[in-house]
C-alpha positions as CSV (number, residue, x, y, z in Angstrom):
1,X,-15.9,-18.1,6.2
2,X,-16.3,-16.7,2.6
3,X,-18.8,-14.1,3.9
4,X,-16.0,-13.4,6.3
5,X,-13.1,-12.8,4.0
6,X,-15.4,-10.6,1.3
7,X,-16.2,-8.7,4.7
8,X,-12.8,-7.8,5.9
9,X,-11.3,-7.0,2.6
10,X,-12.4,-3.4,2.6
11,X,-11.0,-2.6,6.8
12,X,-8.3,-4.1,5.5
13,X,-7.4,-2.2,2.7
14,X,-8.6,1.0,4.6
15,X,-6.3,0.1,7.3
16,X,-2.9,-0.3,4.6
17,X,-4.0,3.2,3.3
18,X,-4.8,5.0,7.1
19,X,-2.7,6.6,9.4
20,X,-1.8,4.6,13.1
21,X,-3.0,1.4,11.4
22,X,-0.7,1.6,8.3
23,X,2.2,2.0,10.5
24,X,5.3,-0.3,9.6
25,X,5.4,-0.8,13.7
26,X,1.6,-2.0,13.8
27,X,1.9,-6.1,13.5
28,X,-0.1,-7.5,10.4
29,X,-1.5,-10.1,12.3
30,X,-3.6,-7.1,14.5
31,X,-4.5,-5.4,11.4
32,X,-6.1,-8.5,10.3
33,X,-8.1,-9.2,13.2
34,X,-9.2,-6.2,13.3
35,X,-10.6,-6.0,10.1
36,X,-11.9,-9.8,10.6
37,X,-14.1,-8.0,13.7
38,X,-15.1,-5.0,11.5
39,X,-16.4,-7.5,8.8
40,X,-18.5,-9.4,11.1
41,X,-20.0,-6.3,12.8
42,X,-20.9,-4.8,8.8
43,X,-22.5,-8.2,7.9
44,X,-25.4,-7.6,10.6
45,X,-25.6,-3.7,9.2
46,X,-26.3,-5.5,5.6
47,X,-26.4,-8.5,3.7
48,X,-23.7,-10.0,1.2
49,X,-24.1,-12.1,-0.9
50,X,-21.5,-13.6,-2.9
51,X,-21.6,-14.4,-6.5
52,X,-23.1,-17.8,-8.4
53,X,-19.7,-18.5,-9.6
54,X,-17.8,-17.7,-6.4
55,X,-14.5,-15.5,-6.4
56,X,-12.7,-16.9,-9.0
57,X,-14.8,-15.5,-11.4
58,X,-15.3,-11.9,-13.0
59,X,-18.6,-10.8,-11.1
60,X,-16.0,-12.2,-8.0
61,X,-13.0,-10.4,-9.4
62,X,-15.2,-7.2,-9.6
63,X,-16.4,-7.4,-6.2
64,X,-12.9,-8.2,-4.7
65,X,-11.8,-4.6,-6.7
66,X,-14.7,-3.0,-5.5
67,X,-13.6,-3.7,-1.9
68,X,-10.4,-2.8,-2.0
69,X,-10.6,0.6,-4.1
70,X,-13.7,1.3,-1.2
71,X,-11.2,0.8,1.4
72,X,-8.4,2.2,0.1
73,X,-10.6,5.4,-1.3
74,X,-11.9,5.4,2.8
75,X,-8.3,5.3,3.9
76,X,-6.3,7.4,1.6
77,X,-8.7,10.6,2.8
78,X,-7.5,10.4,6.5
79,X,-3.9,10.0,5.0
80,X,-4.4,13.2,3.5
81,X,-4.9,15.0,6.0
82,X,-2.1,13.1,8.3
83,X,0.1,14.4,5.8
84,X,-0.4,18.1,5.8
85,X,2.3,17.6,9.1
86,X,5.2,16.3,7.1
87,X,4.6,19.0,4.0
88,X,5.0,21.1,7.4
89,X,8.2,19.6,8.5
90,X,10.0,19.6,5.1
91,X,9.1,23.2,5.1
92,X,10.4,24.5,8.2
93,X,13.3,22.0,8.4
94,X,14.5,23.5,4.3
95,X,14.2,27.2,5.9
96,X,16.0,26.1,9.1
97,X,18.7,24.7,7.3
98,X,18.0,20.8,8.7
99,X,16.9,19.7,5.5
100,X,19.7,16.8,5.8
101,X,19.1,15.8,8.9
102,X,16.7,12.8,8.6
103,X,15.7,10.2,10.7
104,X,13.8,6.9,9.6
105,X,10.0,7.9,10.7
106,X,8.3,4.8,12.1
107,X,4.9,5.4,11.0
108,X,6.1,5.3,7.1
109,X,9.2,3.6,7.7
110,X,10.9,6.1,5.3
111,X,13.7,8.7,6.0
112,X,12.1,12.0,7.6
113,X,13.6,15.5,8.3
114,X,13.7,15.6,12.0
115,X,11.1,18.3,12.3
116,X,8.6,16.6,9.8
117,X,9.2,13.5,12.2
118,X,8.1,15.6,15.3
119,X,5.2,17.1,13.4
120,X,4.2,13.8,12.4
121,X,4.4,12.0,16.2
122,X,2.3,15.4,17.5
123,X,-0.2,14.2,14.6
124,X,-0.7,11.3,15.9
125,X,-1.1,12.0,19.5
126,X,-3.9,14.8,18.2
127,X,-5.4,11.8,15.5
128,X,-6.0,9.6,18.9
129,X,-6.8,12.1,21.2
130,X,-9.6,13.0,18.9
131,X,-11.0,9.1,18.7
132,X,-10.3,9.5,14.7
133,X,-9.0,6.1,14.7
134,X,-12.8,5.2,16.1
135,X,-14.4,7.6,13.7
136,X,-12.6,5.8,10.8
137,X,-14.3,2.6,12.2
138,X,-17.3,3.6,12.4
139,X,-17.2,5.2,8.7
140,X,-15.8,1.8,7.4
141,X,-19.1,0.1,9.1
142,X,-21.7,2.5,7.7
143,X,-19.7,2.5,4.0
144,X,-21.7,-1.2,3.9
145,X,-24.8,0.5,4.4
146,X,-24.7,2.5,1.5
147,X,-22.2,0.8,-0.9
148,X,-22.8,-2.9,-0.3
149,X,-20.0,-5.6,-1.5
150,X,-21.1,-6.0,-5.0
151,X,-22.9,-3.0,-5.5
152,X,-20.7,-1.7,-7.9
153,X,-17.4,0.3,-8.2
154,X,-17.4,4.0,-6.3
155,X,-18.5,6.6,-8.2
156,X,-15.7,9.5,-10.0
157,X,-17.0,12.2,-8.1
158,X,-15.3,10.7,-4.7
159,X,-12.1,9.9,-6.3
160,X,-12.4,13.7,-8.2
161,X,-12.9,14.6,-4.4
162,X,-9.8,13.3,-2.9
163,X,-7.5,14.9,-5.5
164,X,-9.1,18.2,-4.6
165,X,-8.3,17.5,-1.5
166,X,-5.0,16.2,-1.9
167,X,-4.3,20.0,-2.8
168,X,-6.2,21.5,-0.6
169,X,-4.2,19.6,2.3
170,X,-0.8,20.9,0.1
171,X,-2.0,24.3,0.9
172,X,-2.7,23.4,4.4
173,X,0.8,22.1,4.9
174,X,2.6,24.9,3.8
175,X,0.0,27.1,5.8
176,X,0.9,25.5,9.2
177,X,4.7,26.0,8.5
178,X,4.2,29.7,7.3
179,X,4.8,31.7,10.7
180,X,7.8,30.3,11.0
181,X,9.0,29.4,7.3
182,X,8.4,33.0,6.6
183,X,10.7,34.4,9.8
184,X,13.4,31.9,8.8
185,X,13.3,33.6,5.6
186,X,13.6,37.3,7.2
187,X,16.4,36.2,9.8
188,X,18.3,35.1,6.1
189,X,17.4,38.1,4.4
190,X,19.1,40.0,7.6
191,X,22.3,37.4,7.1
192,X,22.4,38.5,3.7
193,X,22.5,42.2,4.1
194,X,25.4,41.8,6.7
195,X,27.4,39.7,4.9
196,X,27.1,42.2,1.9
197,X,27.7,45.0,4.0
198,X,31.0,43.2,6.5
199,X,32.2,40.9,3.8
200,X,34.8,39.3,6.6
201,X,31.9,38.0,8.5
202,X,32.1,34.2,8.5
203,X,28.2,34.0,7.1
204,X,28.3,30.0,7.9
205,X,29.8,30.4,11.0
206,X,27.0,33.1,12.1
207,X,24.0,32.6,9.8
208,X,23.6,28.7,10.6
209,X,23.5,29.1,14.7
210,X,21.3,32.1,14.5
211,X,18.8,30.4,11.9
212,X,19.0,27.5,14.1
213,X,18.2,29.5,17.3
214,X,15.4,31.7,15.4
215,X,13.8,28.4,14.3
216,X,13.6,26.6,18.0
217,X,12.6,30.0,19.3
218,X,9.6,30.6,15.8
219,X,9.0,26.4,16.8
220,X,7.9,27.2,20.5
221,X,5.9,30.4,20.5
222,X,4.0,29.0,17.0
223,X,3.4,25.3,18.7
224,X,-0.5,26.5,19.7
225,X,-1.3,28.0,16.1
226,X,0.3,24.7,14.4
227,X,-1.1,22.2,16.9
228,X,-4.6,24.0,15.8
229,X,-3.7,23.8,11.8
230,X,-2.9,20.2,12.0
231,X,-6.6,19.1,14.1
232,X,-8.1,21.2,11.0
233,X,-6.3,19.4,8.6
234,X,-7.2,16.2,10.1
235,X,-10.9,17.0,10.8
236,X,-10.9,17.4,6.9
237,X,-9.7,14.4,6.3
238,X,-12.3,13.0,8.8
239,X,-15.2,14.7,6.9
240,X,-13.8,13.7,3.7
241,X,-13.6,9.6,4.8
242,X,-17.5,10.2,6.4
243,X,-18.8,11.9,2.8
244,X,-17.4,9.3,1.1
245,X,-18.9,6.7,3.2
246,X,-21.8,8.2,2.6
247,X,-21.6,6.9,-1.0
């Protein structure tokens, strides 16, 4: 049972940190069965062995941190790259005007613009369609192979990785929302130039409908290029999780 609970520590924490699993609408008592069967499948991939003075003391203590920051490290990368959709949505929904219109997003159970919420649910129909909640899985399982419970904390180099990336993804973000951010910001530039040159026109009156309509318009023909940017983003993320695995 001990063997057990050191096992499942790290799905666990991978699963708090991870996109789909982290969800506020996924039951606790699924996330930890799941990581229970995770942990039993890594302890016939490699041995653990727990330490002479069991958990309560600091070689246990060490080995419990160990776990999580594994986990966490394993999780946090997919999240990264989950997250390039909502820098996408706060983008577009700022240059469409909609920045107030939020909605509480049931993957992070936080307030969401509405377009960052609809970037976030395509996400995760593109994140399951691609079977990355199967190749997170499988990167938690071989992680035991080549950082064993116990073996020692990760090295700097991953965790230097992930705030590269963590940019990298902010760049990726704003990338998917630039064909249409960057119309929006034309279609203003035009509302601009005719309320400077008919001062009677009522700008909020005509500006706010025609961004509006620009933007569903800019949202429909550029769904194909952004649908593309976000697999990309998340495929990163994937790569990232399987080099870290990789110790």
């Amino acid at each position: 049972m001990w063997l057990w609970l050191i096992a499942m520590i790290r799905p666990g924490a991978a699963f708090i940190a991870a996109p789909v699993f982290g969800a506020a609408a996924v039951p606790l008592q699924l996330r930890i069965i799941l990581s229970l069967a995770i942990g039993m499948a890594a302890l016939n991939s490699v041995p653990i062995a727990l330490p002479e003075g069991g958990l309560a003391s600091v070689a246990g203590l060490a080995m419990v941190a160990g776990e999580i920051m594994c986990g966490i490290a394993l999780g946090f990368a997919v999240q990264l790259g989950y997250s390039a959709a909502y820098i996408a949505g706060e983008v577009i929904s700022n240059a469409m005007g909609l920045g107030m219109a939020t909605m509480v997003d049931p993957v992070s159970g936080s307030s969401t613009p509405v377009l960052g919420q609809m970037l976030s649910i395509i996400a995760t129909f593109m994140f399951l369609s691609m079977d990355g909640h199967l190749l997170l899985i499988r990167f938690i399982i071989a992680s035991y192979t080549a950082m064993p419970p116990g073996g020692g904390m990760m090295p700097d180099a991953a965790f230097e990785s992930i705030v590269r990336f963590g940019g990298t993804m902010f760049a990726a973000g704003v990338t998917i929302a630039l064909p249409v951010a960057f119309t929006l910001i034309l279609v203003q530039v035009v509302m601009g130039m005719l309320a400077r040159t008919a001062p009677a026109l009522n700008l909020f009156a005509v500006g706010l409908p025609a961004t509006l309509l620009a933007g569903l318009v800019l949202l429909a023909m550029g769904a194909p290029v952004m649908g593309e940017g976000i697999v990309n983003a998340l495929n990163g993320g994937l790569d990232l999780a399987q080099s870290l695995s990789g110790g």
